[in-house]
C-alpha positions as CSV (number, residue, x, y, z in Angstrom):
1,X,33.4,-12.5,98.3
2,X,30.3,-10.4,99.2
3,X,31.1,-9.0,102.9
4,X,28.1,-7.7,103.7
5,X,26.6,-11.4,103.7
6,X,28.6,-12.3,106.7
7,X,28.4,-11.4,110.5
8,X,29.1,-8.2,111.2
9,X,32.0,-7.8,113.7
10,X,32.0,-5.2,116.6
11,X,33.7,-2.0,116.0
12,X,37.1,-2.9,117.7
13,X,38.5,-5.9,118.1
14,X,41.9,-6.8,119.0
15,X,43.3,-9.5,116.8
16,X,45.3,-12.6,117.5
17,X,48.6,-11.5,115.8
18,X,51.6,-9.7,117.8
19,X,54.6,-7.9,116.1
20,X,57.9,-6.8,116.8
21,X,57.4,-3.0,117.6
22,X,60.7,-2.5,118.6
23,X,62.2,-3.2,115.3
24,X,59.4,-1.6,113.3
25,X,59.8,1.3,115.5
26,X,64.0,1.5,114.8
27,X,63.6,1.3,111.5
28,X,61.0,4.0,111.1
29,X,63.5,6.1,112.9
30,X,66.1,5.0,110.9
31,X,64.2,6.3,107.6
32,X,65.0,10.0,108.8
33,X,62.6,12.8,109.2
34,X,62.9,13.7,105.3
35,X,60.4,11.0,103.8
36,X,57.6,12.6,106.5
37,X,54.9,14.5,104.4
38,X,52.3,16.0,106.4
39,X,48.6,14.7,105.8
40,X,46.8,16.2,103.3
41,X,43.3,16.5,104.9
42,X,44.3,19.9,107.2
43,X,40.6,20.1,108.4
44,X,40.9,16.6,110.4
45,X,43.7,17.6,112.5
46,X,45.3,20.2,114.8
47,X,49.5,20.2,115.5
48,X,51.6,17.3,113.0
49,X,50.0,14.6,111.7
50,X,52.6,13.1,108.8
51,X,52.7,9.9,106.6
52,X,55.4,8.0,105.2
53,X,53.9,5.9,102.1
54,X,54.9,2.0,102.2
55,X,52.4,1.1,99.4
56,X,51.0,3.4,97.4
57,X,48.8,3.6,94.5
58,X,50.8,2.1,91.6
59,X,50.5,5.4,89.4
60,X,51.3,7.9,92.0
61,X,54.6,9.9,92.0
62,X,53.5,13.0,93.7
63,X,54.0,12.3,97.8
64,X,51.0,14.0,98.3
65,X,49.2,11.0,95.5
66,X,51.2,8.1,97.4
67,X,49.6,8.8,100.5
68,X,46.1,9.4,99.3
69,X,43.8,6.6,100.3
70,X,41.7,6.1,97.1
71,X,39.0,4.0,97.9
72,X,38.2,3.2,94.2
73,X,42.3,2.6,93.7
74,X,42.6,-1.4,93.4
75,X,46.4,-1.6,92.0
76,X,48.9,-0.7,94.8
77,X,52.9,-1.0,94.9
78,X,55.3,-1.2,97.5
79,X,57.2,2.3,97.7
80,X,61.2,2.4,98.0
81,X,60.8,3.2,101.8
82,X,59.1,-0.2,102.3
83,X,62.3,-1.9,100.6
84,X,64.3,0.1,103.5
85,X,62.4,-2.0,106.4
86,X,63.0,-5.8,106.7
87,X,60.7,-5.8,109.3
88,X,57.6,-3.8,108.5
89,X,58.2,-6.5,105.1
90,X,58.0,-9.4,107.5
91,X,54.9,-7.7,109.4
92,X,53.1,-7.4,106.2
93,X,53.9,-11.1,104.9
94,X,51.9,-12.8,107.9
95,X,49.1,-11.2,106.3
96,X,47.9,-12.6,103.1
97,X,44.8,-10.7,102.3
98,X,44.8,-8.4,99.7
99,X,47.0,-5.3,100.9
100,X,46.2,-1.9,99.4
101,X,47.9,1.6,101.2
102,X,50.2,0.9,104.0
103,X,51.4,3.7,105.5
104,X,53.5,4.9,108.6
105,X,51.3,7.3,110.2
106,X,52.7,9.8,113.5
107,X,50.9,12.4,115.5
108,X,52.8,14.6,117.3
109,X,52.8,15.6,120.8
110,X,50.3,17.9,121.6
111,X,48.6,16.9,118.6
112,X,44.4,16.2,117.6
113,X,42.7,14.2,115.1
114,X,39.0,15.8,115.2
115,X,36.1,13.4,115.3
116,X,35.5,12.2,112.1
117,X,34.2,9.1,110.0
118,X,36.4,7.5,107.2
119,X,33.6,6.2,104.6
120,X,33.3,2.5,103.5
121,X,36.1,1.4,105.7
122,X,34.8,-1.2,107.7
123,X,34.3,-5.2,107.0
124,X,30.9,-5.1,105.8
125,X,31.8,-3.0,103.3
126,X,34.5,-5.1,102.2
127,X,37.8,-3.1,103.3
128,X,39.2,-2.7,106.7
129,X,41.9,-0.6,108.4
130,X,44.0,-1.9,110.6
131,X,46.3,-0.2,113.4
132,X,49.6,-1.6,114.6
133,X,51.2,0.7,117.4
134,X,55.2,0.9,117.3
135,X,55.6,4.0,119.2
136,X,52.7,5.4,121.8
137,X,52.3,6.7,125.9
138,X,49.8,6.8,127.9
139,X,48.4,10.4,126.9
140,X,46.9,9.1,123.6
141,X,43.3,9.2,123.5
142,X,42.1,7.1,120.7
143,X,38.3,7.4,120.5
144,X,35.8,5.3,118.6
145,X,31.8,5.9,118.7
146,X,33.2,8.0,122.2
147,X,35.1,4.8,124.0
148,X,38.6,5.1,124.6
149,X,40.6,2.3,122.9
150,X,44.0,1.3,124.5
151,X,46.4,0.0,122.3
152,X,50.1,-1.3,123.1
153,X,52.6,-1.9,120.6
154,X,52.9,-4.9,118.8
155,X,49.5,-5.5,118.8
156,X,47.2,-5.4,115.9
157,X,43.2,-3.4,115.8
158,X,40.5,-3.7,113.7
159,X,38.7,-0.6,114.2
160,X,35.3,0.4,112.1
161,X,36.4,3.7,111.2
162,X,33.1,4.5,108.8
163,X,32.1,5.4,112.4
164,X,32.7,8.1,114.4
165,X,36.5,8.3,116.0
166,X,39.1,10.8,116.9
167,X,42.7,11.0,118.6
168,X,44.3,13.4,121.0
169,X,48.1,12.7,121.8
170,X,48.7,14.7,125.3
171,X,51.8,13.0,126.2
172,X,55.7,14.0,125.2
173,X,56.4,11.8,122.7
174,X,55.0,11.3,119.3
175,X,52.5,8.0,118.7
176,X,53.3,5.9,115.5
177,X,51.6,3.2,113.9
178,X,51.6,1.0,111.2
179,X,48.3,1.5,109.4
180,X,47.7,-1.1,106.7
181,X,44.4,-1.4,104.2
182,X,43.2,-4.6,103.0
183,X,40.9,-5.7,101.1
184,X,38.2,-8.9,103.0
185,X,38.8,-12.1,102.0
186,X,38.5,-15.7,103.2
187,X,41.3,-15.3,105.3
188,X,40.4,-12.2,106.9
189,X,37.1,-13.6,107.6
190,X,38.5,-16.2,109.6
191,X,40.9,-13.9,111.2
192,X,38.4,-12.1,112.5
193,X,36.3,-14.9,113.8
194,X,39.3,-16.3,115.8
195,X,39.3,-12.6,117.1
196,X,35.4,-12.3,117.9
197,X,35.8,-15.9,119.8
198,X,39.1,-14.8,121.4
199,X,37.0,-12.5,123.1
200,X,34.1,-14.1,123.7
């Protein structure tokens, strides 16, 4: 379907889905500190920023390749650390849109994401990010187009991030979240629109 024929959505919305943090968040524990691999992109951040890869590009092998967002990528796999967590698996199921990378993402105390945009990531271009906290305090400072945006765990975020956004984690604990790709479809369409009238 051609996205950029339908409403445009704002640039945060929360939508009407709730998950079990607490589980995602023991089992992401659970996988050890081993399977971290520290982003790639070093210019975007200051202090620890790693990934764990939970789908992944279906020909990657290198860790640094599994947790490269691709944007022209369109065959993904679920990685062996996905198999590891029941939960995240059950997460992921309640969404039946077209999922491309999924990754754990953590940024550790002390740590910044610098403003900066992530290109054709947003629904009118036809692929959205979205953020599910599992771990985060009150120090983190999640900025888009300069407005704060509070999210608790279990929740789940649409956030445009072709704009401009950034992080800053002051507090004493590490922020994680679940930070899936998809592709817009029907379903997400109407997701969305339940979300934009939830609002409303």
């Amino acid at each position: 379907m051609d996205a950029r024929s339908l409403t445009p959505f704002p640039d945060r919305m929360r939508l009407p889905l709730r998950f079990d943090a607490e589980a995602m968040a023991a089992e992401c524990a659970a996988l050890g500190r081993e399977p971290w691999i520290r982003h790639f992109v070093t210019r975007n951040y200051d202090g620890d920023w790693d990934v764990i890869p939970l789908r992944a590009p279906a020909h990657a092998t290198h860790p640094a390749m599994m947790i490269h967002a691709d944007p022209a990528c369109r065959d993904f796999a679920d990685t062996p650390f996905l198999a590891a967590c029941p939960a995240i698996r059950a997460a992921l199921s309640r969404l039946p849109c077209p999922l491309e990378a999924v990754r754990l993402m953590r940024l550790g105390p002390g740590s910044v994401i610098r403003e900066h945009r992530d290109h054709d990531l947003s629904f009118e271009d036809g692929a959205v990010r979205l953020h599910v906290p599992l771990v985060t305090n009150p120090g983190v400072d999640f900025r888009l187009n300069g407005l704060r945006v509070v999210m608790e765990p279990g929740s789940a975020w649409y956030l445009r991030l072709s704009d401009p956004h950034s992080v800053r984690n002051e507090g004493s604990e590490a922020r994680v979240h679940l930070v899936i790709d998809a592709r817009v479809d029907s379903w997400l369409a109407a997701l969305f629109a339940a979300a934009r009238a939830e609002a409303a």
